[in-house]
TIVO-2410 file (N, C-alpha, C; in nm, 3 decimals):
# residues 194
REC num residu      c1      c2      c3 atome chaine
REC   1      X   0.084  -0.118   0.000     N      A
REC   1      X   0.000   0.000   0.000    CA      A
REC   1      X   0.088   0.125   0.000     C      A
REC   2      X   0.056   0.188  -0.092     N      A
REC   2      X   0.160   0.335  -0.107    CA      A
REC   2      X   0.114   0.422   0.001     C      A
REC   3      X   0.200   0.505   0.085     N      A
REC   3      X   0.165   0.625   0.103    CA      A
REC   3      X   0.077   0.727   0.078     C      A
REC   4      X   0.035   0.804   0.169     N      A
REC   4      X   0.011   0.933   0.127    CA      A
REC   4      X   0.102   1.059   0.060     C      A
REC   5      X   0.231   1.019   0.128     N      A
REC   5      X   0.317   1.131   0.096    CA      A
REC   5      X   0.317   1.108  -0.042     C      A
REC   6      X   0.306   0.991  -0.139     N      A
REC   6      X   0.367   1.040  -0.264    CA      A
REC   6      X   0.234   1.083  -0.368     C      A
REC   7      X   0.156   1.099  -0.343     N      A
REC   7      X   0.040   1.191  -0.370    CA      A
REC   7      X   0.070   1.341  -0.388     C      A
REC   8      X   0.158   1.362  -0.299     N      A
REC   8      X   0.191   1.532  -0.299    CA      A
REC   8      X   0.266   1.610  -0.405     C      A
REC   9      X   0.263   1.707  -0.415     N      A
REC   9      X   0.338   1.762  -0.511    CA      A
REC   9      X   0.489   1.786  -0.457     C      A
REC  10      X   0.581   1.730  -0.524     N      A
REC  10      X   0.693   1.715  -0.463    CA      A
REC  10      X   0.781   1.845  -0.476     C      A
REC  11      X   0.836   1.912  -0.365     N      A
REC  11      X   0.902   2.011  -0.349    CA      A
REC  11      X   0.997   1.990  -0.502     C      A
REC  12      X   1.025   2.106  -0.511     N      A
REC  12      X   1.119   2.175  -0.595    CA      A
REC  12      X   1.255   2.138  -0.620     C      A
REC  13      X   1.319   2.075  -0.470     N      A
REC  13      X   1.431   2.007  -0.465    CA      A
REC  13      X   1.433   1.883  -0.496     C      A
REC  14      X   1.320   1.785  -0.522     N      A
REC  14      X   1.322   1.652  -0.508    CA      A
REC  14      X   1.301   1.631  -0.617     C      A
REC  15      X   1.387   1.548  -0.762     N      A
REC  15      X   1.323   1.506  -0.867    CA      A
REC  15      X   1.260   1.431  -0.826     C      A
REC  16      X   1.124   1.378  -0.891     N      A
REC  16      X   1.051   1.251  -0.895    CA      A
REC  16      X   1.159   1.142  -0.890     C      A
REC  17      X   1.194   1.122  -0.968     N      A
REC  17      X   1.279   1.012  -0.972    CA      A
REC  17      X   1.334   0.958  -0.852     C      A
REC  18      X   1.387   1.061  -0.783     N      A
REC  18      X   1.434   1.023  -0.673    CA      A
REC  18      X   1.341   0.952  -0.574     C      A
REC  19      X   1.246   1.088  -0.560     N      A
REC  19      X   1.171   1.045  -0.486    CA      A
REC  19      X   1.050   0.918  -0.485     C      A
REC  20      X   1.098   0.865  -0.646     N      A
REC  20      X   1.027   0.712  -0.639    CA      A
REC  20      X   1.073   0.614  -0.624     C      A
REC  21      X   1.264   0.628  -0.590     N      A
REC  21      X   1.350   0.530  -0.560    CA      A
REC  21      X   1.345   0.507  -0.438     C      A
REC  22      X   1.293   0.621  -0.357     N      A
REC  22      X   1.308   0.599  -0.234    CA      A
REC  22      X   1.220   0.543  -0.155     C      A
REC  23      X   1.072   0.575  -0.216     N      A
REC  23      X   0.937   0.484  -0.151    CA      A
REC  23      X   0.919   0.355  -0.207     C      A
REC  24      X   0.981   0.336  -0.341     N      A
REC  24      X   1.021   0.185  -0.337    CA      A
REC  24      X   1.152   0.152  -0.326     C      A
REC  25      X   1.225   0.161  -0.263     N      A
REC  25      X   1.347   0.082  -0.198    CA      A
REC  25      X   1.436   0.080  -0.339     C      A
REC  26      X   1.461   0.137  -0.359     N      A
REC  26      X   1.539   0.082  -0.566    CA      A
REC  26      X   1.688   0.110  -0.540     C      A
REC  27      X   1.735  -0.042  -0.506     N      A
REC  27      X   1.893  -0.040  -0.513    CA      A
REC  27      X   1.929   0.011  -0.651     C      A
REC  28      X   1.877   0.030  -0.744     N      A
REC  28      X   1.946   0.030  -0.864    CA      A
REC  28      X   2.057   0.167  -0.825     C      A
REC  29      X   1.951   0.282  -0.757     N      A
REC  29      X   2.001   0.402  -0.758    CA      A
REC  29      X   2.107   0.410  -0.624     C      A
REC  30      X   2.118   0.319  -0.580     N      A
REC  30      X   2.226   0.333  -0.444    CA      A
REC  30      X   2.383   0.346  -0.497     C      A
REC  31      X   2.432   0.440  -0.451     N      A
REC  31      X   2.525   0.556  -0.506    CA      A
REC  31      X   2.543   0.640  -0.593     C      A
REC  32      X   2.408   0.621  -0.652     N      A
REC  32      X   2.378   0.745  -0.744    CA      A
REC  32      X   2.349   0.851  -0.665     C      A
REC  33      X   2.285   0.840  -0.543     N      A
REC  33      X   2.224   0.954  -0.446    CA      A
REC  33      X   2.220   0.885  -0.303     C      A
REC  34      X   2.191   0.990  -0.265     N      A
REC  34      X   2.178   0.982  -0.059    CA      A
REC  34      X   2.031   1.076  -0.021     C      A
REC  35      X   1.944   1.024   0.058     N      A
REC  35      X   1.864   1.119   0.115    CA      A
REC  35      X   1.866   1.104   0.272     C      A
REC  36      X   1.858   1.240   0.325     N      A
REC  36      X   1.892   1.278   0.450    CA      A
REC  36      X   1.729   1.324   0.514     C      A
REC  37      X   1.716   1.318   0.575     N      A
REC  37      X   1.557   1.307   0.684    CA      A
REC  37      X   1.592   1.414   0.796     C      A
REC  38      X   1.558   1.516   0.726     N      A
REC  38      X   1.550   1.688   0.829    CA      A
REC  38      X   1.513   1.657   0.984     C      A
REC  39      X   1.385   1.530   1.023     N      A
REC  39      X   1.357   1.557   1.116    CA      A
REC  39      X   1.428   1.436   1.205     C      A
REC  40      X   1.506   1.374   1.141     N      A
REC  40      X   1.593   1.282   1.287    CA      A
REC  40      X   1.721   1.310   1.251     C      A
REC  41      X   1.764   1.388   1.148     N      A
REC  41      X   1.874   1.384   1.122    CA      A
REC  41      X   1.965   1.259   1.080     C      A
REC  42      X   1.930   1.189   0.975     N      A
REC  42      X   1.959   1.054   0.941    CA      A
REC  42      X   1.984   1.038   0.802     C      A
REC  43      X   2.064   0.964   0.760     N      A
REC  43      X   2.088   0.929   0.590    CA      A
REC  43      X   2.079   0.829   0.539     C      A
REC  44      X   2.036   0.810   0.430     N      A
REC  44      X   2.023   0.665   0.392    CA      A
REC  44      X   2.073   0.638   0.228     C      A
REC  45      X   2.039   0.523   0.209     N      A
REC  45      X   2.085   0.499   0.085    CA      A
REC  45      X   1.948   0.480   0.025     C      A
REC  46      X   1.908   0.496  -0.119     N      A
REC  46      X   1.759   0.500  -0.196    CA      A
REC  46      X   1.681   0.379  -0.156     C      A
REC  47      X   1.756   0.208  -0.152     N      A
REC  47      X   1.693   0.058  -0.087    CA      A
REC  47      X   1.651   0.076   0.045     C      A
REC  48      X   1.698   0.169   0.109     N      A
REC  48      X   1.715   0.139   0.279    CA      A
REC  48      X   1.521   0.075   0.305     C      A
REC  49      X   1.530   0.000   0.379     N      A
REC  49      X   1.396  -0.087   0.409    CA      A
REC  49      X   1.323   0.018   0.519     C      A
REC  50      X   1.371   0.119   0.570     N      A
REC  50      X   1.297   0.191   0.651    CA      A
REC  50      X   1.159   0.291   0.631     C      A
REC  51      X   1.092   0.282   0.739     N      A
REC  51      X   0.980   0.348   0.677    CA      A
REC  51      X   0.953   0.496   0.573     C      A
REC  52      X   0.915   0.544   0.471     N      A
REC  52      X   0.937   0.629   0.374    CA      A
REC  52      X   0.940   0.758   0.459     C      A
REC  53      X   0.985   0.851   0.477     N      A
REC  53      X   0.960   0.953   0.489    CA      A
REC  53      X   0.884   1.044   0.446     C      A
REC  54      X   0.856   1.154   0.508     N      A
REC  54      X   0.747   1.300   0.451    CA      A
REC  54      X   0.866   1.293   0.319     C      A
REC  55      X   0.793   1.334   0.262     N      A
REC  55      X   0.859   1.412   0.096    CA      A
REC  55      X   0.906   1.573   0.222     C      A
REC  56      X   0.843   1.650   0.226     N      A
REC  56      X   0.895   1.780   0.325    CA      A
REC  56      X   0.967   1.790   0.384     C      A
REC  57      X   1.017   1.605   0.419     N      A
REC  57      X   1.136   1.620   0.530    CA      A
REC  57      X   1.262   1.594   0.436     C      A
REC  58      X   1.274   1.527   0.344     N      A
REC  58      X   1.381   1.489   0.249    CA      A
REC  58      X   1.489   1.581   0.184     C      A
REC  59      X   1.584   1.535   0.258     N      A
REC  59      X   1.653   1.621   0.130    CA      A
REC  59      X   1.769   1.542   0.070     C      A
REC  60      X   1.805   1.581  -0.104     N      A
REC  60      X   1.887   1.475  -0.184    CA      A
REC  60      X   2.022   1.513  -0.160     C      A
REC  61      X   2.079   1.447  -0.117     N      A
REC  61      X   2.272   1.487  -0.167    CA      A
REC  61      X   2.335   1.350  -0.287     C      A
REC  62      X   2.395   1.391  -0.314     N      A
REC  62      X   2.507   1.335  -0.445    CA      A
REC  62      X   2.570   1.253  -0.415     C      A
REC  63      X   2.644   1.318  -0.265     N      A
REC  63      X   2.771   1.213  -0.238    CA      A
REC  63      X   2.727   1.236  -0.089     C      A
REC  64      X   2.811   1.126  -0.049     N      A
REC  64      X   2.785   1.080   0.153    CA      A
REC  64      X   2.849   1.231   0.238     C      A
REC  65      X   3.001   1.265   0.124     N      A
REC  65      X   3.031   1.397   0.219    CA      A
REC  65      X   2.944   1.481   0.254     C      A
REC  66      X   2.864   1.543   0.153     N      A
REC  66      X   2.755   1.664   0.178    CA      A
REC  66      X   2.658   1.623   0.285     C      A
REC  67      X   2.594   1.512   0.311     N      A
REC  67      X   2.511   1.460   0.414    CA      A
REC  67      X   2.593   1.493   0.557     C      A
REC  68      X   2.760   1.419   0.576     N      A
REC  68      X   2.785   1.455   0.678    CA      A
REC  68      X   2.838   1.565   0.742     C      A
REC  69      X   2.861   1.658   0.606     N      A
REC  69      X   2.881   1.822   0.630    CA      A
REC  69      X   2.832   1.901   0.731     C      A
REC  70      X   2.673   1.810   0.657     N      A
REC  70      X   2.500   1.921   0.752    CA      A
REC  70      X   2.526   1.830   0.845     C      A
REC  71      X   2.593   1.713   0.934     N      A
REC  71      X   2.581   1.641   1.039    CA      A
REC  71      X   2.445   1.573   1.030     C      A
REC  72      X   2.432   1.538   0.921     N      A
REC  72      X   2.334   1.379   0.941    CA      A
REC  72      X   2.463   1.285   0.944     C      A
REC  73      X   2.356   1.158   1.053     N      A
REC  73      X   2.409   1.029   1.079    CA      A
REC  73      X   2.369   0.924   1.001     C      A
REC  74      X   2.473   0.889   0.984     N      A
REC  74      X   2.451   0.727   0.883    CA      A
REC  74      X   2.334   0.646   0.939     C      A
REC  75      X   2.271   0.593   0.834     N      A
REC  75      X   2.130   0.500   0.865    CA      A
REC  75      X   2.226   0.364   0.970     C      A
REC  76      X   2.174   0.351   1.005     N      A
REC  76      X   2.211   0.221   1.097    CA      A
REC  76      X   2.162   0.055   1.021     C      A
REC  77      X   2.049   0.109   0.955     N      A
REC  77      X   2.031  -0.017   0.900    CA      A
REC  77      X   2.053  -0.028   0.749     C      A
REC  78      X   2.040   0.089   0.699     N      A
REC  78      X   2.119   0.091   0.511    CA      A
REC  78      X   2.280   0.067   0.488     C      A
REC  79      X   2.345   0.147   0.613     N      A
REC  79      X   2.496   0.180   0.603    CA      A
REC  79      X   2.523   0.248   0.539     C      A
REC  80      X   2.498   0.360   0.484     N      A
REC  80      X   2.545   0.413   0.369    CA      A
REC  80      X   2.669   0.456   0.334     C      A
REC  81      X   2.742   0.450   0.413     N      A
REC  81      X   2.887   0.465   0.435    CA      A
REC  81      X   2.919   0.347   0.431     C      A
REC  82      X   2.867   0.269   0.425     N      A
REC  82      X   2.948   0.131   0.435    CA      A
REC  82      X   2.998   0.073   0.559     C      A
REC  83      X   2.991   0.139   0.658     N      A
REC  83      X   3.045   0.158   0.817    CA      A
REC  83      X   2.986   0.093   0.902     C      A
REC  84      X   3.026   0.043   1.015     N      A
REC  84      X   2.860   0.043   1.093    CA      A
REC  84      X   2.875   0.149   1.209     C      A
REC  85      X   2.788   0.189   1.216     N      A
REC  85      X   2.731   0.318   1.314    CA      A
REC  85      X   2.817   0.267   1.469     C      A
REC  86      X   2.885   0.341   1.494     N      A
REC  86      X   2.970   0.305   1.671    CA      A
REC  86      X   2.773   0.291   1.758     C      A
REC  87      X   2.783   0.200   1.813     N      A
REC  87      X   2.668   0.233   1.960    CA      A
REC  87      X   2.618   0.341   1.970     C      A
REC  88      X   2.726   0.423   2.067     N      A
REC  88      X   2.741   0.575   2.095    CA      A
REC  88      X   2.728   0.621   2.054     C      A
REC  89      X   2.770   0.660   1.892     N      A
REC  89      X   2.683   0.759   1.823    CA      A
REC  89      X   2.575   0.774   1.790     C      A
REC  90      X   2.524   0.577   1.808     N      A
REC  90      X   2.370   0.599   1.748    CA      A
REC  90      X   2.262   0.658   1.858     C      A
REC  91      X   2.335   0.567   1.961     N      A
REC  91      X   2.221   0.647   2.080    CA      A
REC  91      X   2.233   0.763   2.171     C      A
REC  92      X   2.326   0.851   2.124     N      A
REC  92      X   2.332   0.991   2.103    CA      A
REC  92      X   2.257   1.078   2.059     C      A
REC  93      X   2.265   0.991   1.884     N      A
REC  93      X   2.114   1.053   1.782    CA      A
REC  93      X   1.961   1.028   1.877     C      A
REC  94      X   1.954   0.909   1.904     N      A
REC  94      X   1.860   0.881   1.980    CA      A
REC  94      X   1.805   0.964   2.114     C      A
REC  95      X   1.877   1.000   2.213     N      A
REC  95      X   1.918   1.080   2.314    CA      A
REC  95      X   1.884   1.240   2.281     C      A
REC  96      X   1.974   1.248   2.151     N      A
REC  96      X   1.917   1.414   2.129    CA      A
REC  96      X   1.791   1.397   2.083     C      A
REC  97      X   1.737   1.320   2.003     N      A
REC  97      X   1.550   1.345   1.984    CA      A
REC  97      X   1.490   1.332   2.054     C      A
REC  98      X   1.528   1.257   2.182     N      A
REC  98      X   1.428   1.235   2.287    CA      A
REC  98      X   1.430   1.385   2.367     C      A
REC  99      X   1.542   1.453   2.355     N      A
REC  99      X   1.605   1.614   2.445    CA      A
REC  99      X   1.496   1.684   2.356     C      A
REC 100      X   1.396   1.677   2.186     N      A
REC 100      X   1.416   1.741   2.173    CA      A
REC 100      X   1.272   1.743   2.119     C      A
REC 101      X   1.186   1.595   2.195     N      A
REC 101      X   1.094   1.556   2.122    CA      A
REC 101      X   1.028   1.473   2.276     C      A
REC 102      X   1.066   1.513   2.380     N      A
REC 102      X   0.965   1.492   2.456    CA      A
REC 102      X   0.875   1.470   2.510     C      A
REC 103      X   0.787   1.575   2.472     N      A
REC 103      X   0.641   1.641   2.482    CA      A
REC 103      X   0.578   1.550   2.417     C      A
REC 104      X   0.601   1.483   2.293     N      A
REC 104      X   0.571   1.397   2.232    CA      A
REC 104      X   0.559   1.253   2.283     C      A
REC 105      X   0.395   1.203   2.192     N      A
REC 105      X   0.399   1.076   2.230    CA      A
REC 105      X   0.553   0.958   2.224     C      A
REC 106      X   0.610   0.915   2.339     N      A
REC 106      X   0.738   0.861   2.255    CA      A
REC 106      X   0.737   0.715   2.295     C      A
REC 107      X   0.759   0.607   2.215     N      A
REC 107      X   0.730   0.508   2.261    CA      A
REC 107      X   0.879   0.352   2.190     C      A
REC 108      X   0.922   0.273   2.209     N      A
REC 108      X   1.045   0.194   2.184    CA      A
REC 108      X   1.007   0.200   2.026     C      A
REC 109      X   0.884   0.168   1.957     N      A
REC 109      X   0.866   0.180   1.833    CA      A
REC 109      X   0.921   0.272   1.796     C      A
REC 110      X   0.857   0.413   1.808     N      A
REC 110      X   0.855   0.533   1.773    CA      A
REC 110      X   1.020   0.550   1.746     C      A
REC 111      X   1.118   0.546   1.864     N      A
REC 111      X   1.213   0.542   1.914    CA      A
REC 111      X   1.293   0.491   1.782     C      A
REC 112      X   1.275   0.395   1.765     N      A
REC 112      X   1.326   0.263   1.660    CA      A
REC 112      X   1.348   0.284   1.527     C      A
REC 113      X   1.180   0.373   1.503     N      A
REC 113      X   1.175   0.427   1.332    CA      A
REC 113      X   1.203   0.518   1.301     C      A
REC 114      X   1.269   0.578   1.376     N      A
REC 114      X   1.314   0.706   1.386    CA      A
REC 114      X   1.445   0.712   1.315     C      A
REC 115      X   1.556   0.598   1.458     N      A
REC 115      X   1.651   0.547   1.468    CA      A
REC 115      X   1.706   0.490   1.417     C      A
REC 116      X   1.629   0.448   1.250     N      A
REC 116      X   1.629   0.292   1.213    CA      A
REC 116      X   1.702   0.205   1.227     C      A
REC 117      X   1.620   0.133   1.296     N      A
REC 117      X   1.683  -0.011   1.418    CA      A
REC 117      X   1.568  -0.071   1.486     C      A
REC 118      X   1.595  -0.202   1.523     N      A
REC 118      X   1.467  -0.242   1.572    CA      A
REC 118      X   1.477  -0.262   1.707     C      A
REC 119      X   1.348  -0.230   1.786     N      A
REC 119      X   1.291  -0.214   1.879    CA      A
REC 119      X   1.407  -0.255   1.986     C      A
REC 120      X   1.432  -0.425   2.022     N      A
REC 120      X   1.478  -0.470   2.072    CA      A
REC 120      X   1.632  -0.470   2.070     C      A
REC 121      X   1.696  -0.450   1.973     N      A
REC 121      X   1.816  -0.374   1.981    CA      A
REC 121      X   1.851  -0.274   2.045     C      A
REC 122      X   1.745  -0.150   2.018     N      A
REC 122      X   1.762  -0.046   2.039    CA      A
REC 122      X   1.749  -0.039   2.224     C      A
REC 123      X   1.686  -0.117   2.292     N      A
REC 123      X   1.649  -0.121   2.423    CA      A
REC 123      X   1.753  -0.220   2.483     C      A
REC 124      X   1.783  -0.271   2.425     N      A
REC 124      X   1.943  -0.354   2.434    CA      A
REC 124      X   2.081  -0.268   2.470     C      A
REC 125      X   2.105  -0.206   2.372     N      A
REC 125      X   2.212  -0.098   2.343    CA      A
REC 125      X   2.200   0.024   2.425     C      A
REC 126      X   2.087   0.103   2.412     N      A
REC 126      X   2.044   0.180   2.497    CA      A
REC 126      X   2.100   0.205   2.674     C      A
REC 127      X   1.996   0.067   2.701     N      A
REC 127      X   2.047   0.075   2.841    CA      A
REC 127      X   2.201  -0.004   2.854     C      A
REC 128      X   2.279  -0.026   2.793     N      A
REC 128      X   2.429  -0.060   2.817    CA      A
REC 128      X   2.504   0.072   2.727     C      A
REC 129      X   2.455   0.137   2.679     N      A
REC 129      X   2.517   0.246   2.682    CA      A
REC 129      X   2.503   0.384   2.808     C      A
REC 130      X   2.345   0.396   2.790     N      A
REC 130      X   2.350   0.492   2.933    CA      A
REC 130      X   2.331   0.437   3.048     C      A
REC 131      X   2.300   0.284   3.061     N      A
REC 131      X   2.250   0.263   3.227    CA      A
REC 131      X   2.164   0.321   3.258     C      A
REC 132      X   2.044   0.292   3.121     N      A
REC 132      X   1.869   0.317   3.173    CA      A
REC 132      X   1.810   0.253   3.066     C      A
REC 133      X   1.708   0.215   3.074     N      A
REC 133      X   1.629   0.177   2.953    CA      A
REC 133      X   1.543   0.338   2.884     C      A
REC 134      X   1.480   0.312   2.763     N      A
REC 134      X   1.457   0.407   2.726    CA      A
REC 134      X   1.346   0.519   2.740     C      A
REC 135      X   1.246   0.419   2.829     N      A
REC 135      X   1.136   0.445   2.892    CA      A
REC 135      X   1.200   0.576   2.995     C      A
REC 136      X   1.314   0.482   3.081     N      A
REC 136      X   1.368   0.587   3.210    CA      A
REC 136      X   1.398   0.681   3.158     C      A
REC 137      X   1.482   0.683   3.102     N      A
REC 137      X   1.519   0.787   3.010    CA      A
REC 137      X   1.449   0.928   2.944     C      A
REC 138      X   1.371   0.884   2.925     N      A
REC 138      X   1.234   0.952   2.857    CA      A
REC 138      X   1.155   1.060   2.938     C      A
REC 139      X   1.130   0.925   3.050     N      A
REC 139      X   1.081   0.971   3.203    CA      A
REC 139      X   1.135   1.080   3.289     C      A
REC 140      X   1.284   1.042   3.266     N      A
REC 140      X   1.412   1.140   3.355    CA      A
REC 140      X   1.390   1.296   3.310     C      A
REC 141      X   1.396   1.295   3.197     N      A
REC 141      X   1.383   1.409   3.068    CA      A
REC 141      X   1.218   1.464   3.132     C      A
REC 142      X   1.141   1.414   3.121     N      A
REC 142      X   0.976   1.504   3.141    CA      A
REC 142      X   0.920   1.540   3.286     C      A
REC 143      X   1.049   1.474   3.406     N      A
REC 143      X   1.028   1.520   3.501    CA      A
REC 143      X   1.117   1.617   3.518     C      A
REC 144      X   1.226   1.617   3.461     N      A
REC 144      X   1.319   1.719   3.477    CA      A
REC 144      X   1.288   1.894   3.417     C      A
REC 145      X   1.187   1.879   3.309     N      A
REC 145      X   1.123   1.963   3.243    CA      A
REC 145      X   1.008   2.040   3.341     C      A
REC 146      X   0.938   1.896   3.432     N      A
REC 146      X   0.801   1.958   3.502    CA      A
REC 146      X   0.859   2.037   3.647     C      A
REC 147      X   0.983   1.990   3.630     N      A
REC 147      X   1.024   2.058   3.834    CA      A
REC 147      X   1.053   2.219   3.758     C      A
REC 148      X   1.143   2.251   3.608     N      A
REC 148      X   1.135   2.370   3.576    CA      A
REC 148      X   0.988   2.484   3.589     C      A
REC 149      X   0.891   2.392   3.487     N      A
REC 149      X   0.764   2.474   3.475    CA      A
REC 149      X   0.742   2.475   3.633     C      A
REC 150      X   0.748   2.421   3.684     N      A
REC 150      X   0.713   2.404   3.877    CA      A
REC 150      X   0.780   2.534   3.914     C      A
REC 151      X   0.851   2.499   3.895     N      A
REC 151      X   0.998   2.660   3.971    CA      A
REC 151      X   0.901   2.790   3.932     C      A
REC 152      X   0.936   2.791   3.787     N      A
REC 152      X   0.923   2.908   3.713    CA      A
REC 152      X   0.789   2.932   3.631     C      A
REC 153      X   0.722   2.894   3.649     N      A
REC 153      X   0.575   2.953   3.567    CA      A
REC 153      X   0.463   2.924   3.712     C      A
REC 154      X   0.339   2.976   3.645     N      A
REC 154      X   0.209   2.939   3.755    CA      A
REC 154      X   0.154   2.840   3.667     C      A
REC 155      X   0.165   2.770   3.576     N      A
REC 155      X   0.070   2.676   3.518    CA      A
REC 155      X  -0.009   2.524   3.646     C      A
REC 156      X  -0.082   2.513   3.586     N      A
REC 156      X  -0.110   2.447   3.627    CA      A
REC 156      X  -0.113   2.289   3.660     C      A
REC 157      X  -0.097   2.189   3.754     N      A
REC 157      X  -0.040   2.047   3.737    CA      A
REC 157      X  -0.086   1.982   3.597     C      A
REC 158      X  -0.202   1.973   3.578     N      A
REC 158      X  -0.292   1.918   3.449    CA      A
REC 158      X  -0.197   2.009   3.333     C      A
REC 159      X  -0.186   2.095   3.346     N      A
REC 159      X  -0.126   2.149   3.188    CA      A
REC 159      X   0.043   2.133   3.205     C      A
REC 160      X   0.085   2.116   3.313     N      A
REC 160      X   0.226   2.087   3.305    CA      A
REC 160      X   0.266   1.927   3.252     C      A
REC 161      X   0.157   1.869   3.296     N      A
REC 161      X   0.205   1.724   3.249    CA      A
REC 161      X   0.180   1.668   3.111     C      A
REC 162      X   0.082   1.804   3.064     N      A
REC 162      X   0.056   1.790   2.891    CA      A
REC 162      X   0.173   1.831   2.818     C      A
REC 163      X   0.258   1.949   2.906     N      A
REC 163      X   0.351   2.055   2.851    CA      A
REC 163      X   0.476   1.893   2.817     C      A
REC 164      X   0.466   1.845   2.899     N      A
REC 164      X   0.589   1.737   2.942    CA      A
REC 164      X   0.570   1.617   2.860     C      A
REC 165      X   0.475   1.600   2.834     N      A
REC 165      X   0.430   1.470   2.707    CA      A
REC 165      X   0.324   1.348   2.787     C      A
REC 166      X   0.279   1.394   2.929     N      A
REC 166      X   0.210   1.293   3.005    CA      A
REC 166      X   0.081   1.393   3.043     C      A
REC 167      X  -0.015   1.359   2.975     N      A
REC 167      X  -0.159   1.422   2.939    CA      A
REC 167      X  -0.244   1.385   3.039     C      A
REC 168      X  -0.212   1.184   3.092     N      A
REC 168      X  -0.339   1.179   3.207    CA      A
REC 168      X  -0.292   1.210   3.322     C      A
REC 169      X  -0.319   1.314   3.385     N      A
REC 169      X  -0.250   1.380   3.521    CA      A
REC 169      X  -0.235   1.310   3.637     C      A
REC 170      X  -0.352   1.188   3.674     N      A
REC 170      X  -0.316   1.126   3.760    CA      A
REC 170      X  -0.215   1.026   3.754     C      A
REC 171      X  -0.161   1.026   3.623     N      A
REC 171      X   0.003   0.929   3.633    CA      A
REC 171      X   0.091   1.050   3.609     C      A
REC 172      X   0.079   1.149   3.576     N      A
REC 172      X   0.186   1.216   3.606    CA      A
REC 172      X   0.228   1.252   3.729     C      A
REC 173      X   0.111   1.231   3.807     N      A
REC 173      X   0.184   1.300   3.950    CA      A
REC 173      X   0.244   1.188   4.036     C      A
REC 174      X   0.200   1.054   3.950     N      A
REC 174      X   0.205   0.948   4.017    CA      A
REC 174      X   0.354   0.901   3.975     C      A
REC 175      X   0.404   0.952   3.797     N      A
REC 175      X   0.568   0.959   3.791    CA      A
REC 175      X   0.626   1.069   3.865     C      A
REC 176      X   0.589   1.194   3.898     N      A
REC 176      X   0.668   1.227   3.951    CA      A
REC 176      X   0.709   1.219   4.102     C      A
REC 177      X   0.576   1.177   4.151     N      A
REC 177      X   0.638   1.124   4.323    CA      A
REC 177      X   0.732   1.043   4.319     C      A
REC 178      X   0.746   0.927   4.190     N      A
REC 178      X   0.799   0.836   4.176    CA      A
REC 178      X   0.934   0.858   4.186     C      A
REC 179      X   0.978   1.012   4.119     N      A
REC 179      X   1.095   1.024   4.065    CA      A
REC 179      X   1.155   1.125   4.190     C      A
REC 180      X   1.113   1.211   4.284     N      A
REC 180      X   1.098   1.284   4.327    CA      A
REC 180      X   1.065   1.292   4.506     C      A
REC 181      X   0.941   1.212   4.508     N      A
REC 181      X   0.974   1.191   4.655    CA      A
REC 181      X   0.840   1.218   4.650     C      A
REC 182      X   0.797   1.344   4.603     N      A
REC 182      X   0.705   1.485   4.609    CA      A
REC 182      X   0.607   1.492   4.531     C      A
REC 183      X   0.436   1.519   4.553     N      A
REC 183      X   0.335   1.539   4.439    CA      A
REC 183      X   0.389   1.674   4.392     C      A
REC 184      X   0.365   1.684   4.250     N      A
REC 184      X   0.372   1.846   4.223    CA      A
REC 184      X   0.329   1.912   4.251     C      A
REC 185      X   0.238   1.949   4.333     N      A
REC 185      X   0.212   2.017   4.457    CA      A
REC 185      X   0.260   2.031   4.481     C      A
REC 186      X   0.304   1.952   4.589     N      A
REC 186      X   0.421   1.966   4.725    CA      A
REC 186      X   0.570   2.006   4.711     C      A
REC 187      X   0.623   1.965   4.571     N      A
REC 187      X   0.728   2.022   4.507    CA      A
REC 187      X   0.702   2.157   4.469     C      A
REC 188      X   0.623   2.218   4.397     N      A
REC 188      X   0.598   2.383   4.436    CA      A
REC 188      X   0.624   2.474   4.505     C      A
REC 189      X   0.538   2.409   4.625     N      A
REC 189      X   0.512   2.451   4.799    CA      A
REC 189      X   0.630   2.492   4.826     C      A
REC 190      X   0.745   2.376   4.848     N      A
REC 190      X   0.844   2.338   4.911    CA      A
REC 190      X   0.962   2.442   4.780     C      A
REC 191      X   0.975   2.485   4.646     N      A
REC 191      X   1.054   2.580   4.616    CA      A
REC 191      X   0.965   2.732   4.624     C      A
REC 192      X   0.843   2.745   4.631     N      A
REC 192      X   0.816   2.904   4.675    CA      A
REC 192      X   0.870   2.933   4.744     C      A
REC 193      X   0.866   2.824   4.910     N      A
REC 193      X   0.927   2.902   5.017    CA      A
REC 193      X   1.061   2.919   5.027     C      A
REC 194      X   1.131   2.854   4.938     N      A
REC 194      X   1.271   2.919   4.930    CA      A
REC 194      X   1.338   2.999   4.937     C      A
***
């Protein structure tokens, strides 16, 4: 089943061509071109088996240098470098989208297709690289965000835990006692009077 994206009228930068090598996987064109994915910062080769991207997010380079110029990272599962991706760098990439994509529903899938890599790898590697799984991780990040809005704004608990990416409020307060000691309430309370 095709996409929606290739319905669209394809930006200005993207020949067709390209952009039909890439929603069907067409080794033919692998080293003819590279496309790079604006929103994870990732490169691939035209076959790569990963899910297609927005046409909006795409952009074509020629050769692998220009991709790593702008600091996209090699696909993990195309290689396009031919390389394989160090750990550390991959879950770095990983690490900064989660810094940067929070708020957002985020889930080991999500995580994965992003990353391209699968699920169980990625939760493998993950926690033997940072010494957390990716959930914690995630978690660490949206409480660390809610003690800010806590400090520094008047919002309210219900809209802070939307601000943070955790919408049903009674588990947010229920991660952050978790993480914390403290309902967000009581964490408030306890920096006003400071």
């Amino acid at each position: 089943m095709e996409s929606r994206d290739q319905d669209r009228i394809l930006p200005e930068s993207i020949e067709e061509k390209y952009w039909h090598a890439i929603i069907h996987n067409d080794s033919s064109y692998d080293g003819t071109f590279y496309y790079g994915v604006q929103t994870t910062g990732i490169f691939c080769r035209p076959s790569c088996k990963s899910r297609a991207p927005k046409v909006e997010n795409v952009l074509i380079f020629q050769h692998i240098e220009e991709a790593l110029a702008l600091k996209f990272r090699p696909c993990k599962r195309c290689k396009p470098t031919g390389e394989r991706v160090p750990d550390q760098e991959w879950i770095y990439g990983i690490t900064d989208y989660i810094e940067h994509h929070y708020a957002e529903p985020l889930t080991l899938d999500v995580l994965a297709t992003v990353s391209h890599g699968s699920p169980y790898h990625l939760h493998r590697v993950f926690k033997r690289i940072t010494g957390r799984t990716p959930v914690q991780y995630i978690q660490d990040k949206r409480i660390t965000e809610a003690r800010k809005l806590l400090e520094h704004t008047g919002l309210t608990v219900t809209d802070i835990g939307r601000h943070v990416g955790i919408p049903n409020s009674a588990y947010f307060i229920t991660v952050f006692r978790k993480h914390t000691g403290l309902t967000p309430a009581h964490y408030r309370e306890r920096h006003e009077n400071l």
